[in-house]
Backbone atoms as SQL, in Angstrom:
CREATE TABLE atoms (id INTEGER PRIMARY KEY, chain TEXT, resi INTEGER, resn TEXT, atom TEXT, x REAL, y REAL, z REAL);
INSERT INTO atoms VALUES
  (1, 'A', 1, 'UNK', 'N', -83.539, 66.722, -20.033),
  (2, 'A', 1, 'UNK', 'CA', -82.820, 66.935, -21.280),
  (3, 'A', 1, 'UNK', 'C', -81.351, 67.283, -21.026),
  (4, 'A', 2, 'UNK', 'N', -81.003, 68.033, -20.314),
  (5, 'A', 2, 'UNK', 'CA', -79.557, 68.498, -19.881),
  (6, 'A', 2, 'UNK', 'C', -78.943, 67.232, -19.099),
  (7, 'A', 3, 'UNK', 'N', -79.545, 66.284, -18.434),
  (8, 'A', 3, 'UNK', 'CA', -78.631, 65.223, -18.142),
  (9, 'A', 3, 'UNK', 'C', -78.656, 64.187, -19.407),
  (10, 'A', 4, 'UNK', 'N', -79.596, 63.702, -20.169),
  (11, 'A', 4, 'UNK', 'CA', -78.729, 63.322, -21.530),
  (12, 'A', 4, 'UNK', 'C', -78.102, 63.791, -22.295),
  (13, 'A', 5, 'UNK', 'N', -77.945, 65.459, -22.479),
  (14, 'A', 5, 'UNK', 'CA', -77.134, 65.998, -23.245),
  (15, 'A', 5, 'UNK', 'C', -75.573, 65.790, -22.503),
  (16, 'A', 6, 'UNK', 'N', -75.728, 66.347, -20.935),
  (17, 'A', 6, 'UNK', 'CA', -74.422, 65.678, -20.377),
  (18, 'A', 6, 'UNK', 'C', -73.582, 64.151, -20.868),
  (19, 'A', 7, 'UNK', 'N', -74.456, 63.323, -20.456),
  (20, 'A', 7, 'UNK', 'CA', -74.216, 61.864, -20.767),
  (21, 'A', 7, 'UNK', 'C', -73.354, 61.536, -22.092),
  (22, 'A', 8, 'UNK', 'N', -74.219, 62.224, -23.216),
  (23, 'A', 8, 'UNK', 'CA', -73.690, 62.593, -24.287),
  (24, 'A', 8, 'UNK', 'C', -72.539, 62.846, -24.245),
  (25, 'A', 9, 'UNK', 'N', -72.383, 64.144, -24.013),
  (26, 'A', 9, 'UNK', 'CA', -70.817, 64.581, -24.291),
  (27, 'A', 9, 'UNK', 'C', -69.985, 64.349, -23.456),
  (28, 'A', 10, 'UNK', 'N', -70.176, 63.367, -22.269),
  (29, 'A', 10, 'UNK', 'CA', -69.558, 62.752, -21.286),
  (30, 'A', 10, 'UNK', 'C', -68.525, 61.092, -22.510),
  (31, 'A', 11, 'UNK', 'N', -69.941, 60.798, -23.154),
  (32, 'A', 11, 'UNK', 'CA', -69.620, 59.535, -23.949),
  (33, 'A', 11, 'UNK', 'C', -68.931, 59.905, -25.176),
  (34, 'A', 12, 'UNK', 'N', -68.971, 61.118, -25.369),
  (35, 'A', 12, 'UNK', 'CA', -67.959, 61.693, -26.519),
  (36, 'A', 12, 'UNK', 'C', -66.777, 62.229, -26.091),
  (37, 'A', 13, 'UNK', 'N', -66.788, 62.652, -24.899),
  (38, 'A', 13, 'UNK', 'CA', -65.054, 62.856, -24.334),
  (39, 'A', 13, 'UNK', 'C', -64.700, 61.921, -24.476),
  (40, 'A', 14, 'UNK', 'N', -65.074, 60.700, -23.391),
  (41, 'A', 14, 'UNK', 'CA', -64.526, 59.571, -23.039),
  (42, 'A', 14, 'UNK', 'C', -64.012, 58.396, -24.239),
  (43, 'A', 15, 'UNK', 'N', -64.764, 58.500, -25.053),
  (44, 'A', 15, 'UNK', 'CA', -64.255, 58.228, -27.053),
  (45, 'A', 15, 'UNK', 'C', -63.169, 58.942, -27.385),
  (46, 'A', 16, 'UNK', 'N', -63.434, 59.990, -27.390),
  (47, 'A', 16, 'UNK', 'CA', -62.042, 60.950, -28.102),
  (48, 'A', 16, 'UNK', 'C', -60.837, 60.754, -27.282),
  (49, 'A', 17, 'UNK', 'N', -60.713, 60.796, -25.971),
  (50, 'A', 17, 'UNK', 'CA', -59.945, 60.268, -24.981),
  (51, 'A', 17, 'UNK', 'C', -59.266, 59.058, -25.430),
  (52, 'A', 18, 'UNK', 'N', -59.363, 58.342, -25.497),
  (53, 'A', 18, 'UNK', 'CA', -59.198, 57.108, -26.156),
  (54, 'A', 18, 'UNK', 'C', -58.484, 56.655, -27.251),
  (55, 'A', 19, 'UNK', 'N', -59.151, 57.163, -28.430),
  (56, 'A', 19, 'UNK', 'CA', -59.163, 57.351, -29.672),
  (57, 'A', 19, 'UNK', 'C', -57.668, 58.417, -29.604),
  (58, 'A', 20, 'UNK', 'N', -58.049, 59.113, -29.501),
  (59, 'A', 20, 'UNK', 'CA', -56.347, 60.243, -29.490),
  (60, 'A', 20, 'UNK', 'C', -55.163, 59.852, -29.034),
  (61, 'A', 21, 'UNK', 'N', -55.196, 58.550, -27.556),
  (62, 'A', 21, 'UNK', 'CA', -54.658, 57.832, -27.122),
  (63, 'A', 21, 'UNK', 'C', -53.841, 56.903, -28.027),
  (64, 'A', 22, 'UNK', 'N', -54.542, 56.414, -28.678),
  (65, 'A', 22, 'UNK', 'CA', -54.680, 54.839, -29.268),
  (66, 'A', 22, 'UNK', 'C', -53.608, 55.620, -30.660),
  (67, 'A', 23, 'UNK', 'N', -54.514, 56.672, -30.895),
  (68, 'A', 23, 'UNK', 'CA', -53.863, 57.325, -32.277),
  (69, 'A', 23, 'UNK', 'C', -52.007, 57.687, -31.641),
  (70, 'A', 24, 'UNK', 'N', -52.234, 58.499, -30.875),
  (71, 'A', 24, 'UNK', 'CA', -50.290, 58.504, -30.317),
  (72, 'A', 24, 'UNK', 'C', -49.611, 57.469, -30.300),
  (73, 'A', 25, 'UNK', 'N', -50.280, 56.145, -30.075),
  (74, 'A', 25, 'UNK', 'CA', -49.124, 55.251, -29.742),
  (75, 'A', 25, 'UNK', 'C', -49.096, 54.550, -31.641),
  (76, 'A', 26, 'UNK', 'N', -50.303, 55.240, -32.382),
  (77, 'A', 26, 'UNK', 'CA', -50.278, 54.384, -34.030),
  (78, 'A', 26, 'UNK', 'C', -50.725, 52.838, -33.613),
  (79, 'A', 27, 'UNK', 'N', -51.160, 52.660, -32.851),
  (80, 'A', 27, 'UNK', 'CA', -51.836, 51.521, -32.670),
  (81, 'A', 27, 'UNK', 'C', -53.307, 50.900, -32.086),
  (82, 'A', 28, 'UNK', 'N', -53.936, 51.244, -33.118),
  (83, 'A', 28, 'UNK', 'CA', -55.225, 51.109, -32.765),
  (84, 'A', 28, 'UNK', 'C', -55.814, 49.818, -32.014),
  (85, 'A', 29, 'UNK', 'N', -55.301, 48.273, -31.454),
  (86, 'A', 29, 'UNK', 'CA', -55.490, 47.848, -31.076),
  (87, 'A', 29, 'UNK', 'C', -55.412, 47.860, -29.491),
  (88, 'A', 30, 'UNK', 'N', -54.689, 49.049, -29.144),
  (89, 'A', 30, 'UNK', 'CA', -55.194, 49.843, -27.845),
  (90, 'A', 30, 'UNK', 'C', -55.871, 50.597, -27.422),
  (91, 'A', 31, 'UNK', 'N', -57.536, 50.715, -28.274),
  (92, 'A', 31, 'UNK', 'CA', -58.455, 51.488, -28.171),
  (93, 'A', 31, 'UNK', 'C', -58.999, 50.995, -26.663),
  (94, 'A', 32, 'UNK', 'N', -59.413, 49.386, -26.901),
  (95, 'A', 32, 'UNK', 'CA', -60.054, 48.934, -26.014),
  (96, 'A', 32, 'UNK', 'C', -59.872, 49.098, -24.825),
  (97, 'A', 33, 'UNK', 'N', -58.077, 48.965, -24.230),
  (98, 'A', 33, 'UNK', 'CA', -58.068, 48.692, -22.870),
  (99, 'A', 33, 'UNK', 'C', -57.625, 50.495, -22.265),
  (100, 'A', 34, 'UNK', 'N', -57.405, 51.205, -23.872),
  (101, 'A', 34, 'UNK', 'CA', -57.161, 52.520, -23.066),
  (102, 'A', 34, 'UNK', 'C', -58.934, 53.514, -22.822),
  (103, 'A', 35, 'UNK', 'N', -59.905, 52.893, -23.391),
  (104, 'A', 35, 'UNK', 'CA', -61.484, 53.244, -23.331),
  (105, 'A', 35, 'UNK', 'C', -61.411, 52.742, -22.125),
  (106, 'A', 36, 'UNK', 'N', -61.221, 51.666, -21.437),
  (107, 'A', 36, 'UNK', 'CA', -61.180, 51.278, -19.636),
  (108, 'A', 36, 'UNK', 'C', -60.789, 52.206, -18.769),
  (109, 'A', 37, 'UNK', 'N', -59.405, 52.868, -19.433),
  (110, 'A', 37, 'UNK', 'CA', -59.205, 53.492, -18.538),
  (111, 'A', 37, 'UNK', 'C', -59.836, 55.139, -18.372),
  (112, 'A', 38, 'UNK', 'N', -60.315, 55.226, -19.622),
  (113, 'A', 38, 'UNK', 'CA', -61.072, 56.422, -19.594),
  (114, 'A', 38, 'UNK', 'C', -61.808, 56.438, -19.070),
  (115, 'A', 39, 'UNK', 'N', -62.974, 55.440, -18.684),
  (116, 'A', 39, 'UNK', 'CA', -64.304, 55.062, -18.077),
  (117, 'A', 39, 'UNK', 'C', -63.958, 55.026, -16.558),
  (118, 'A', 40, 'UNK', 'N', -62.619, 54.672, -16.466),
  (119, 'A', 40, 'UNK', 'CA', -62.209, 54.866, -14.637),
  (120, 'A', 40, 'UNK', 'C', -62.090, 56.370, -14.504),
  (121, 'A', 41, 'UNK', 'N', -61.514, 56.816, -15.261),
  (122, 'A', 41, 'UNK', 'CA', -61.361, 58.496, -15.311),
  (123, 'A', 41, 'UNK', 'C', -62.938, 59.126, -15.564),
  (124, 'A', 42, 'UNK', 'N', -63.757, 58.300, -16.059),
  (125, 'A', 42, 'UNK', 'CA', -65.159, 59.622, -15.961),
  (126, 'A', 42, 'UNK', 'C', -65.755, 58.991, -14.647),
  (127, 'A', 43, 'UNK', 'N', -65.447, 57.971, -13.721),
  (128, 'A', 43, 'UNK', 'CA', -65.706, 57.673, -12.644),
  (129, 'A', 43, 'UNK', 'C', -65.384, 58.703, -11.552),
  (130, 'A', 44, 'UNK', 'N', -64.016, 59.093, -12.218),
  (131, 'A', 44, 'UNK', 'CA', -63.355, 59.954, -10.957),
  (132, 'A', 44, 'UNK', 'C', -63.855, 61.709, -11.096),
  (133, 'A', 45, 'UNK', 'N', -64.579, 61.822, -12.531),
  (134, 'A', 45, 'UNK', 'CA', -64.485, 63.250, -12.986),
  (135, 'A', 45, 'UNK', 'C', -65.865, 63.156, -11.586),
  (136, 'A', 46, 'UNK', 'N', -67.133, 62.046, -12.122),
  (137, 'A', 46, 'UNK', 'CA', -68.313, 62.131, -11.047),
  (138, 'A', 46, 'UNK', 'C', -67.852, 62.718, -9.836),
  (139, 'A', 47, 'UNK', 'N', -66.818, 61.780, -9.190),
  (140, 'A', 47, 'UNK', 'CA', -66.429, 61.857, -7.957),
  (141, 'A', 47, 'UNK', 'C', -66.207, 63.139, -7.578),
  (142, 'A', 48, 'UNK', 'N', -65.071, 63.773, -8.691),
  (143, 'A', 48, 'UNK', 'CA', -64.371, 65.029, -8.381),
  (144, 'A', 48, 'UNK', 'C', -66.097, 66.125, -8.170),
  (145, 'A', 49, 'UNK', 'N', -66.818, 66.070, -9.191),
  (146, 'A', 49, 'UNK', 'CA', -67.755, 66.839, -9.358),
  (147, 'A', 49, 'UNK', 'C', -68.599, 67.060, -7.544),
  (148, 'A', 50, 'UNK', 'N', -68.865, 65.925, -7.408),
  (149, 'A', 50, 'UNK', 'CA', -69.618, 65.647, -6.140),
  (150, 'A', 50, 'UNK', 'C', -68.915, 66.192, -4.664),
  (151, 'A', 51, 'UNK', 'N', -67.778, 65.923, -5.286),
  (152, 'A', 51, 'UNK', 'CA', -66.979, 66.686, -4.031),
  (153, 'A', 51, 'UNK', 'C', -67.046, 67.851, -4.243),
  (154, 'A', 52, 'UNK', 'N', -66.792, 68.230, -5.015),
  (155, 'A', 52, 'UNK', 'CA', -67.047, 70.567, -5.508),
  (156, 'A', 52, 'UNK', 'C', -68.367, 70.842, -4.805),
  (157, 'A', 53, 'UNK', 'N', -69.127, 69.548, -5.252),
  (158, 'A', 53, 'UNK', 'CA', -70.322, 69.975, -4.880),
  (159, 'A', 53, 'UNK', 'C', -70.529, 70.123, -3.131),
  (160, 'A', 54, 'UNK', 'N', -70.070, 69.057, -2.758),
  (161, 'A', 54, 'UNK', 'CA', -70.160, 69.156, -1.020),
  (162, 'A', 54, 'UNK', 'C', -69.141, 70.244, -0.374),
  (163, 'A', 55, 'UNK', 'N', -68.035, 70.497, -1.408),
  (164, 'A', 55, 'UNK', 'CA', -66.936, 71.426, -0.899),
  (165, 'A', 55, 'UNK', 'C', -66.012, 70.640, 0.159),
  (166, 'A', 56, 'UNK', 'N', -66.193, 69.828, -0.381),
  (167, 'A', 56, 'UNK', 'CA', -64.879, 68.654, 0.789),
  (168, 'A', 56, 'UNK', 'C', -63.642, 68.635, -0.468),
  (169, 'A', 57, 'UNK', 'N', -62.500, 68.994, 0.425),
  (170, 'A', 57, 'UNK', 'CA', -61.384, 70.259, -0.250),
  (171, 'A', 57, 'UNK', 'C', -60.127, 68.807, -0.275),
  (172, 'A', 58, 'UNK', 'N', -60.048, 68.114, 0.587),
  (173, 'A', 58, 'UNK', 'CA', -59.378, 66.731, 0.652),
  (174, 'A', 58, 'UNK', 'C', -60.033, 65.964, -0.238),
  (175, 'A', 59, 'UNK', 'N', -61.033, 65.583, -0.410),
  (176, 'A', 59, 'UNK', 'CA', -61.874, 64.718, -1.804),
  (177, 'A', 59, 'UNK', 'C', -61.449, 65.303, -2.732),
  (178, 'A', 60, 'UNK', 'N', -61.559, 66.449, -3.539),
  (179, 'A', 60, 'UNK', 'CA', -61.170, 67.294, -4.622),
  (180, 'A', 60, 'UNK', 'C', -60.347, 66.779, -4.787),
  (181, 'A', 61, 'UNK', 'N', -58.862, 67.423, -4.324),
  (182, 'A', 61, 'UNK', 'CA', -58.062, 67.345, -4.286),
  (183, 'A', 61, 'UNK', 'C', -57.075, 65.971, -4.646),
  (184, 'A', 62, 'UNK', 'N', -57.820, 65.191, -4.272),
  (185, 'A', 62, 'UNK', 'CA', -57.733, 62.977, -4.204),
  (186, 'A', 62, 'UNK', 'C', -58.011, 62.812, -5.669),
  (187, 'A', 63, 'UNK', 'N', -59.069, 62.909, -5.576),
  (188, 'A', 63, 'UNK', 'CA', -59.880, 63.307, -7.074),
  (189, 'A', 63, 'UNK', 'C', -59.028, 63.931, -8.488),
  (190, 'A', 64, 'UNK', 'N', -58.845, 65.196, -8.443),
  (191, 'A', 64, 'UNK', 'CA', -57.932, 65.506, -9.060),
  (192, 'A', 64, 'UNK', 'C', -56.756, 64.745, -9.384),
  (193, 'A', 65, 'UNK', 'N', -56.162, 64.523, -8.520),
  (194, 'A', 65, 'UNK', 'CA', -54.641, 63.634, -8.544),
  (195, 'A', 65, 'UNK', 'C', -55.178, 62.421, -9.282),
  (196, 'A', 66, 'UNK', 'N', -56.221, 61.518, -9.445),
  (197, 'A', 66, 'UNK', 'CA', -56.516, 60.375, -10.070),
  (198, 'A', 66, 'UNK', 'C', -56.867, 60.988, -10.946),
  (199, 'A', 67, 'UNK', 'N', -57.427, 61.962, -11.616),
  (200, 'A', 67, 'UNK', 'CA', -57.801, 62.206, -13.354),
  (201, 'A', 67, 'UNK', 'C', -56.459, 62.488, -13.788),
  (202, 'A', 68, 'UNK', 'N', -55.488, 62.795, -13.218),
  (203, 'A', 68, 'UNK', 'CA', -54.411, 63.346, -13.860),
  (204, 'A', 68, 'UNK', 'C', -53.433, 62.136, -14.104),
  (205, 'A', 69, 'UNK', 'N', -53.640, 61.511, -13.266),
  (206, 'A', 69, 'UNK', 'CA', -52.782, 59.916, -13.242),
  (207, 'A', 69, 'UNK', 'C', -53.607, 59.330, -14.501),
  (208, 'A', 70, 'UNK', 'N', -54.793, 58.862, -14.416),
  (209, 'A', 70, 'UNK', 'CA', -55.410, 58.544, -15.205),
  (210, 'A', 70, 'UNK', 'C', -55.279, 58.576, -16.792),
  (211, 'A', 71, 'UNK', 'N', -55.231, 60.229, -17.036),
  (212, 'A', 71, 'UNK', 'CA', -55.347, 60.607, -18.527),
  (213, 'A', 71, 'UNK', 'C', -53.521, 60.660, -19.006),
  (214, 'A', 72, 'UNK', 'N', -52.756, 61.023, -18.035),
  (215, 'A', 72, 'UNK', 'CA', -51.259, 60.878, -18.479),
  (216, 'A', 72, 'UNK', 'C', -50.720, 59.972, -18.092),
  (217, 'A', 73, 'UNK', 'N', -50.846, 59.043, -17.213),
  (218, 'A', 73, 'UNK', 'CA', -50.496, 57.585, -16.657),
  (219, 'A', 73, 'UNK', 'C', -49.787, 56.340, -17.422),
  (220, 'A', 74, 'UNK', 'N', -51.090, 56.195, -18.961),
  (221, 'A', 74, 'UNK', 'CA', -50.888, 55.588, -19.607),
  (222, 'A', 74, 'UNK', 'C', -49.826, 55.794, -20.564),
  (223, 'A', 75, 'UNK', 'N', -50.077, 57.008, -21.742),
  (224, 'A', 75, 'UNK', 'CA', -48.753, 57.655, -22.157),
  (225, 'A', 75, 'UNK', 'C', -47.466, 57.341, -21.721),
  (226, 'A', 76, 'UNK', 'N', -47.190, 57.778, -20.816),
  (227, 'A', 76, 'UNK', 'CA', -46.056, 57.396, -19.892),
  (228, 'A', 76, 'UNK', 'C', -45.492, 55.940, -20.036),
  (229, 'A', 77, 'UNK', 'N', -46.307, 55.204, -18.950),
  (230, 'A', 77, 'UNK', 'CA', -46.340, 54.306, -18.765),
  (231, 'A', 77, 'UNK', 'C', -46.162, 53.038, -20.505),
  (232, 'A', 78, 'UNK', 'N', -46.686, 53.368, -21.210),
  (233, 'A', 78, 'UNK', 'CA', -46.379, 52.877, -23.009),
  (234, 'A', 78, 'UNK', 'C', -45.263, 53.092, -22.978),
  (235, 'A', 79, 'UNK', 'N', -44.969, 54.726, -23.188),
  (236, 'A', 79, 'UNK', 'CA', -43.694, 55.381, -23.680),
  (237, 'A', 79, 'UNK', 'C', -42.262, 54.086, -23.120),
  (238, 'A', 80, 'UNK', 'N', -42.431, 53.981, -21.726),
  (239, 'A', 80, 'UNK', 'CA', -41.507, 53.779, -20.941),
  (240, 'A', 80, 'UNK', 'C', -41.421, 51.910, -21.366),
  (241, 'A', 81, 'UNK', 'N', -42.207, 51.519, -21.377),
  (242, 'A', 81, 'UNK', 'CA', -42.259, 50.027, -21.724),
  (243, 'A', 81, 'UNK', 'C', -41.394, 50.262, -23.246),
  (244, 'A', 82, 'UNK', 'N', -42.689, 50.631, -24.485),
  (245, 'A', 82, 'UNK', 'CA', -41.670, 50.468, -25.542),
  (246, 'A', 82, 'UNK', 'C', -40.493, 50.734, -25.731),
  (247, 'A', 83, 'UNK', 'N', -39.699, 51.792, -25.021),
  (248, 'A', 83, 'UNK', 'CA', -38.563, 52.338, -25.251),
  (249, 'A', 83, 'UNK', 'C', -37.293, 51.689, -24.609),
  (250, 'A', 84, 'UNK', 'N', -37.855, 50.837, -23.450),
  (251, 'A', 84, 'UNK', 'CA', -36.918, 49.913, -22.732),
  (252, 'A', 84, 'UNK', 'C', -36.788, 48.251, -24.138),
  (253, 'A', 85, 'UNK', 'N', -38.132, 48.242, -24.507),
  (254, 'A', 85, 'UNK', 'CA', -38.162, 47.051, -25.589),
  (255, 'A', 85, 'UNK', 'C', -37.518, 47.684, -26.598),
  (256, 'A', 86, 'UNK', 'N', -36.819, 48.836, -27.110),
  (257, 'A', 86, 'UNK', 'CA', -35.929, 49.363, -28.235),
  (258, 'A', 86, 'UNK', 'C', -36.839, 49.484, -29.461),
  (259, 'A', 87, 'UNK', 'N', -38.378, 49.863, -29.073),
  (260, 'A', 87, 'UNK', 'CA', -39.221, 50.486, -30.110),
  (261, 'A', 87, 'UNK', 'C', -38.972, 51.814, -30.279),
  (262, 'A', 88, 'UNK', 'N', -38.424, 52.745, -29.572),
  (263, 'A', 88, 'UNK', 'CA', -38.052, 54.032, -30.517),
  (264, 'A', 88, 'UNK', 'C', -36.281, 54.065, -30.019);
């Protein structure tokens, strides 16, 4: 029961993630490819987890640095495109 309840609210971050995403830029037709990148990011949360778990302090650490790229990466990365195209 506690690993589908995980799963769950694993599949409800990874939505809201997204969705909040999609909502900043006011363009909801970037749900899709920014839900990809969320799904690479709950790849890496596993990863990160598994490493806590073994206590390998270099994995963590790797780990970390890709959720953070991951979840602010994109932001950025929009921001910087539209603003060179003279959208804000």
């Amino acid at each position: 029961m506690k690993i589908l309840l995980m799963i769950f609210l694993t599949c409800l971050n990874i939505y809201l993630i997204s969705y909040l995403q999609a909502w900043f830029f006011a363009d909801k037709s970037l749900f899709f490819p920014l839900l990809m990148i969320s799904l690479i990011m709950f790849y890496f949360i596993v990863a990160l987890v598994k490493a806590i778990v073994a206590k390998d302090r270099h994995n963590v650490l790797l780990y970390l640095g890709c959720i953070f790229v991951s979840v602010l990466g994109p932001p950025i990365l929009f921001l910087l495109v539209f603003n060179f195209q003279g959208y804000f």
